[in-house]
TIVEXPA-805313 format. One record per residue (C-alpha): x, y, z; residue in one letter; residue number from 1. Coordinates in steps of 0.25 Angstrom, whole numbers, plus 5000, padded with zeros to 4 digits. Layout:
BEGIN
+------+-------+------+-------+-------+
: east : north :   up : vexse : dokol :
+------+-------+------+-------+-------+
:    X :     Y :    Z :     A :   NUM :
...
+------+-------+------+-------+-------+
//
This chain:
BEGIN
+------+-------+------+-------+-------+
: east : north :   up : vexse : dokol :
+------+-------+------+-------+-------+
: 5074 :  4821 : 4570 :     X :     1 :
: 5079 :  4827 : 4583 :     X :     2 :
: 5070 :  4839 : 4588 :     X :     3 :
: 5076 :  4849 : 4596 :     X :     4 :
: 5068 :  4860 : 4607 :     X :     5 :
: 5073 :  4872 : 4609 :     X :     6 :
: 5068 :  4883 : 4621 :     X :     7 :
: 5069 :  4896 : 4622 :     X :     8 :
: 5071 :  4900 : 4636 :     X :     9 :
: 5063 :  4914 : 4640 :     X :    10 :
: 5049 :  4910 : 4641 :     X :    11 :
: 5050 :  4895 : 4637 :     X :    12 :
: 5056 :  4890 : 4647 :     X :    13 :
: 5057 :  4900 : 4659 :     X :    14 :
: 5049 :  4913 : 4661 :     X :    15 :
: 5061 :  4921 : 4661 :     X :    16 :
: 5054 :  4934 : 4653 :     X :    17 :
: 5050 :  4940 : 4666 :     X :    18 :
: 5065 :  4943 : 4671 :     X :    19 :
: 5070 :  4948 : 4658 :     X :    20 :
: 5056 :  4957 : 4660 :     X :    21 :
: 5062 :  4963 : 4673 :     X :    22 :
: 5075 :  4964 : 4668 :     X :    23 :
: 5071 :  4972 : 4656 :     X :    24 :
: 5060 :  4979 : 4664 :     X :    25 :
: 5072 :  4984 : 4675 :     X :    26 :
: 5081 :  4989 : 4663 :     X :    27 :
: 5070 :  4996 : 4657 :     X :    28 :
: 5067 :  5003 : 4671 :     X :    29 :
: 5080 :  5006 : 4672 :     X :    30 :
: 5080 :  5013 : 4659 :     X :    31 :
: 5068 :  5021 : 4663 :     X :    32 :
: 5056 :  5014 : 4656 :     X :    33 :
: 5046 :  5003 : 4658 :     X :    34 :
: 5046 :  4988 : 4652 :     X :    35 :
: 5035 :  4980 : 4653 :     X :    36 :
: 5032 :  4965 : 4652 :     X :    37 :
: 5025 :  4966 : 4637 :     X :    38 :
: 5037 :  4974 : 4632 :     X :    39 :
: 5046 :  4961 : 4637 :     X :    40 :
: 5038 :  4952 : 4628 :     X :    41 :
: 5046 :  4961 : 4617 :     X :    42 :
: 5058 :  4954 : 4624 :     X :    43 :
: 5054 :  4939 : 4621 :     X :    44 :
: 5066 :  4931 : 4614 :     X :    45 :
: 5074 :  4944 : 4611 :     X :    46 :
: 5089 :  4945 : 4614 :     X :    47 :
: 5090 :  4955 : 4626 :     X :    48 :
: 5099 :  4964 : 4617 :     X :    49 :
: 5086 :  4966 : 4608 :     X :    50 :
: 5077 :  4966 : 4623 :     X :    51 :
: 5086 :  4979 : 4626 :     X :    52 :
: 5085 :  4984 : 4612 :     X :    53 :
: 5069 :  4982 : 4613 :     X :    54 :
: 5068 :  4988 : 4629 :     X :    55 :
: 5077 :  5000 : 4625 :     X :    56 :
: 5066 :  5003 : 4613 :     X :    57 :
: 5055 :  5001 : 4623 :     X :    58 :
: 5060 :  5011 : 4633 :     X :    59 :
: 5065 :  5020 : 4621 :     X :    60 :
: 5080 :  5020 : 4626 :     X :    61 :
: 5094 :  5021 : 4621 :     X :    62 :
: 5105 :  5015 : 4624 :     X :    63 :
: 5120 :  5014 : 4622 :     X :    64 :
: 5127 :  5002 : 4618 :     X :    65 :
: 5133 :  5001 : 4633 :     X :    66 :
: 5118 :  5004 : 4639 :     X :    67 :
: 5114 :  4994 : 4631 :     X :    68 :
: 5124 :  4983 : 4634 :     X :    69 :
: 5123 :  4989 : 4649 :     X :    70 :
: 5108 :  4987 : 4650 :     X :    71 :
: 5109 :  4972 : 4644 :     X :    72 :
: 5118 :  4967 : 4654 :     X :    73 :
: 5109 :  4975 : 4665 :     X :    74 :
: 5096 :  4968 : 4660 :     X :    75 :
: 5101 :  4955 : 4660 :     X :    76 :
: 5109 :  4955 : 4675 :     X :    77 :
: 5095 :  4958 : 4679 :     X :    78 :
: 5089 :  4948 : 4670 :     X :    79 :
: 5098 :  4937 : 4677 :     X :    80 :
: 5094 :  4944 : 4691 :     X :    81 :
: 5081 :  4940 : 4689 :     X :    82 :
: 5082 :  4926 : 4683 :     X :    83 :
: 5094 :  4922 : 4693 :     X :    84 :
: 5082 :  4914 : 4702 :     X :    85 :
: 5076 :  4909 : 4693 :     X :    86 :
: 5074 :  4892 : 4695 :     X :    87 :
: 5065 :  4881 : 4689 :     X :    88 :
: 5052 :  4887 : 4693 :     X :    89 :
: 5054 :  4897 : 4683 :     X :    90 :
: 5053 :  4886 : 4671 :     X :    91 :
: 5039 :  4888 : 4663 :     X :    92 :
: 5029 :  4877 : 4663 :     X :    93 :
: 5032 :  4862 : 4658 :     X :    94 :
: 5044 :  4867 : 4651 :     X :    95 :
: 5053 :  4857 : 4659 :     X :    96 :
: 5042 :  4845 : 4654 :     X :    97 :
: 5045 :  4849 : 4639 :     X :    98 :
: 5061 :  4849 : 4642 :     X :    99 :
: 5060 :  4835 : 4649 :     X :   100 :
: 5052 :  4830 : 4639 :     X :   101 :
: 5060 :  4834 : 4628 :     X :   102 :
: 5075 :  4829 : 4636 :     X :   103 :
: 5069 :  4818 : 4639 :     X :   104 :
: 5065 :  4814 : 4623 :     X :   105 :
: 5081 :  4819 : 4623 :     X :   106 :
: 5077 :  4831 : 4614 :     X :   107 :
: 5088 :  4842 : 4613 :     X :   108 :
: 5084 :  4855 : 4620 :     X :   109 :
: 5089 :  4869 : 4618 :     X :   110 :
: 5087 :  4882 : 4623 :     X :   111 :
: 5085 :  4896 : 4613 :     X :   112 :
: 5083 :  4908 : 4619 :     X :   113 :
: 5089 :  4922 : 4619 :     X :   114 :
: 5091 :  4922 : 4635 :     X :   115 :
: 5107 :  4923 : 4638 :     X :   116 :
: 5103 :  4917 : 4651 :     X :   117 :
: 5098 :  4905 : 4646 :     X :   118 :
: 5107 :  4896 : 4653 :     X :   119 :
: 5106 :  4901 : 4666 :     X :   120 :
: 5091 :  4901 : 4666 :     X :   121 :
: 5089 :  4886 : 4661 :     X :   122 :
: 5099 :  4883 : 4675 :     X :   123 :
: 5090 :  4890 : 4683 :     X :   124 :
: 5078 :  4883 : 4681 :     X :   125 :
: 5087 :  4871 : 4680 :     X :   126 :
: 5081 :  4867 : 4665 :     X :   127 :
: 5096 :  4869 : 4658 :     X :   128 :
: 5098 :  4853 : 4657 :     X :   129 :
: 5087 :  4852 : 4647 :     X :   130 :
: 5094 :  4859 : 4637 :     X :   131 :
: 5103 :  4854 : 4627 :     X :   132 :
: 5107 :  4868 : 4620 :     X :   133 :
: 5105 :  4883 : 4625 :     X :   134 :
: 5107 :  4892 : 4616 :     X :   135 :
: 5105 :  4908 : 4620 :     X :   136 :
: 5107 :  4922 : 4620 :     X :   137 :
: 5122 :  4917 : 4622 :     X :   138 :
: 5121 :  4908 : 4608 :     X :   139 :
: 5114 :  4916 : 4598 :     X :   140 :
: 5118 :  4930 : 4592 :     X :   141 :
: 5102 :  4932 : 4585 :     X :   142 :
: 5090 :  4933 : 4593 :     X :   143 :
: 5078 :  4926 : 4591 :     X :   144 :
: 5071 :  4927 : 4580 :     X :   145 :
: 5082 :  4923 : 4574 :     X :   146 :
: 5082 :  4907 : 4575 :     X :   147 :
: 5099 :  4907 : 4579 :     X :   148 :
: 5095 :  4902 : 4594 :     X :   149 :
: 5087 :  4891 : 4590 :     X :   150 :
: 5094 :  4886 : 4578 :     X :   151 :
: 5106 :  4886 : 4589 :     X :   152 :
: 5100 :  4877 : 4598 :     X :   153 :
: 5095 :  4867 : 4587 :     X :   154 :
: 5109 :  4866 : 4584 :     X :   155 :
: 5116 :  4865 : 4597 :     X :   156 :
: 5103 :  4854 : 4599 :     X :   157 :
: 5108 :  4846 : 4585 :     X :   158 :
: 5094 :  4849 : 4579 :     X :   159 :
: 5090 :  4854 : 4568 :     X :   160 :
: 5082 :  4869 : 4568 :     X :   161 :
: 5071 :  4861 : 4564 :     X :   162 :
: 5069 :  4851 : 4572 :     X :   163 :
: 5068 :  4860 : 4585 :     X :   164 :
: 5057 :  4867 : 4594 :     X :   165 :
: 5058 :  4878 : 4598 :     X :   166 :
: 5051 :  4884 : 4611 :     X :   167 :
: 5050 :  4900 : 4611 :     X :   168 :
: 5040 :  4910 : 4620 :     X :   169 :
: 5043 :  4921 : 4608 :     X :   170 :
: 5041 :  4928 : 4597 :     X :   171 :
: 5056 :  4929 : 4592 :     X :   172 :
: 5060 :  4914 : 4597 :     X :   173 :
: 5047 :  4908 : 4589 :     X :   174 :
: 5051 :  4914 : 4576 :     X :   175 :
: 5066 :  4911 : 4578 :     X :   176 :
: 5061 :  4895 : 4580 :     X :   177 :
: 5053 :  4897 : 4567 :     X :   178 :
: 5065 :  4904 : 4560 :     X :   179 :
: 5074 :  4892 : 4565 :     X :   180 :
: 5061 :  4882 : 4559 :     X :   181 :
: 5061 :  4874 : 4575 :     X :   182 :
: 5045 :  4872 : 4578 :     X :   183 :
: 5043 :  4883 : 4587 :     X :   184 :
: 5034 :  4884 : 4599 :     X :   185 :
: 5028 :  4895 : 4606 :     X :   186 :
: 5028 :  4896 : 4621 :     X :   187 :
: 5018 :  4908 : 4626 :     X :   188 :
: 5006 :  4916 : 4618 :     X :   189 :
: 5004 :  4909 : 4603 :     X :   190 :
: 4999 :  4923 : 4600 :     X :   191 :
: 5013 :  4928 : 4601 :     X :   192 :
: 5020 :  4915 : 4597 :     X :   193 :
: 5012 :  4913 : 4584 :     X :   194 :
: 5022 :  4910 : 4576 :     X :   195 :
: 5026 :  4896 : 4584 :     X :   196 :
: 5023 :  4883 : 4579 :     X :   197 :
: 5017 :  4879 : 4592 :     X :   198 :
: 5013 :  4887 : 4605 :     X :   199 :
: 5010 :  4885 : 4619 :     X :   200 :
: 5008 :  4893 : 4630 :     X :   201 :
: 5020 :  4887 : 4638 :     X :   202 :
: 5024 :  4874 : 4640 :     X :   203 :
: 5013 :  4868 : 4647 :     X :   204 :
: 5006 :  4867 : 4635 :     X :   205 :
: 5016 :  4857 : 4628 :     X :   206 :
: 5015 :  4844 : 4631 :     X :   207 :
: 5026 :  4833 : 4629 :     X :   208 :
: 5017 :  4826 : 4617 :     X :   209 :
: 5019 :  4839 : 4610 :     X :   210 :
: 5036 :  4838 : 4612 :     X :   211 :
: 5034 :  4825 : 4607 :     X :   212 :
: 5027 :  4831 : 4595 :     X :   213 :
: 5039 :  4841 : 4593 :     X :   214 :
: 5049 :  4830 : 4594 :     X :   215 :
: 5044 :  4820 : 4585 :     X :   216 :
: 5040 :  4831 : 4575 :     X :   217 :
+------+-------+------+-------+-------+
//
């Protein structure tokens, strides 16, 4: 049976978290409150319609449909500001030795991630070749938990839902890899990412024999 791997992009692959933090931490200045770095965990694997939605509870504000639309565009100019020098260096650990191993066992990759700037950021750190579908914030109309990213990729990959791994940092993109029936793995704390089927801290901790596994499984 052909296996597929599928990504997620945020915290899987590069450590982009900390620019959506200042981006949403500016806007919520703006606005006249503060943000800090535990109510951005909030923010992992949600669409940034639901992020604004969760920022405006937070600082108990407002907002007309236009401010609303207006402070969207804003954050994610700044957002793109902040991510525009971003290069290879910014990859996480050992993920390029999991993706070679797998392209070169000639296993399809995708990506699934709620990022709109998936694209773009995959050219930057110059990883894009590696991947055989992206599917993104640009593709799907649900946000994970709801599995419809994932099940996309498996089928722009030609494989079936469950025949594919998926690799997710949270909460919402574990459950959505349950809810599509992919083997799902945990990258981060397993306190938080109970619910995968395997967990690592990062990518360090996999070794190739452990693909292997995955592949031949």
């Amino acid at each position: 049976m052909k296996k597929g791997f599928i990504f997620d992009l945020d915290g899987v692959i590069v450590d982009t978290a900390k620019y959506h933090y200042l981006a949403w931490r500016k806007l919520a200045n703006q606005l006249g409150f503060e943000f800090t770095e535990e109510q951005n965990e909030l923010f992992k694997g949600v669409s940034r319609k639901r992020c604004l939605e969760i920022l405006l509870e937070i600082g108990k504000r407002e907002a007309t449909q236009e401010e609303f639309d207006t402070w969207m565009v804003e954050k994610n100019v700044d957002y793109l500001d902040y991510i525009e020098n971003m290069d290879a260096s910014e990859i996480l650990p050992d993920v390029p030795k999991v993706l070679q191993y797998l392209k070169q066992n000639n296993i399809p990759i995708a990506l699934g991630s709620a990022s709109k700037n998936a694209q773009p950021i995959l050219e930057k750190v110059n990883l894009l070749h590696y991947f055989d579908a992206i599917v993104d914030g640009n593709n799907v109309t649900k946000a994970k938990p709801d599995p419809e990213v994932f099940l996309l990729a498996a089928k722009q990959l030609g494989v079936n839902a469950k025949d594919c791994v998926v690799f997710e940092d949270a909460v919402a993109g574990v459950e959505a890899a349950n809810a599509a029936k992919m083997i799902s793995i945990g990258i981060g704390d397993q306190k938080i990412l109970s619910e995968a089927q395997f967990n690592f801290k990062d990518f360090t901790e996999i070794s190739t024999e452990f693909i292997q596994e995955l592949i031949d499984k």
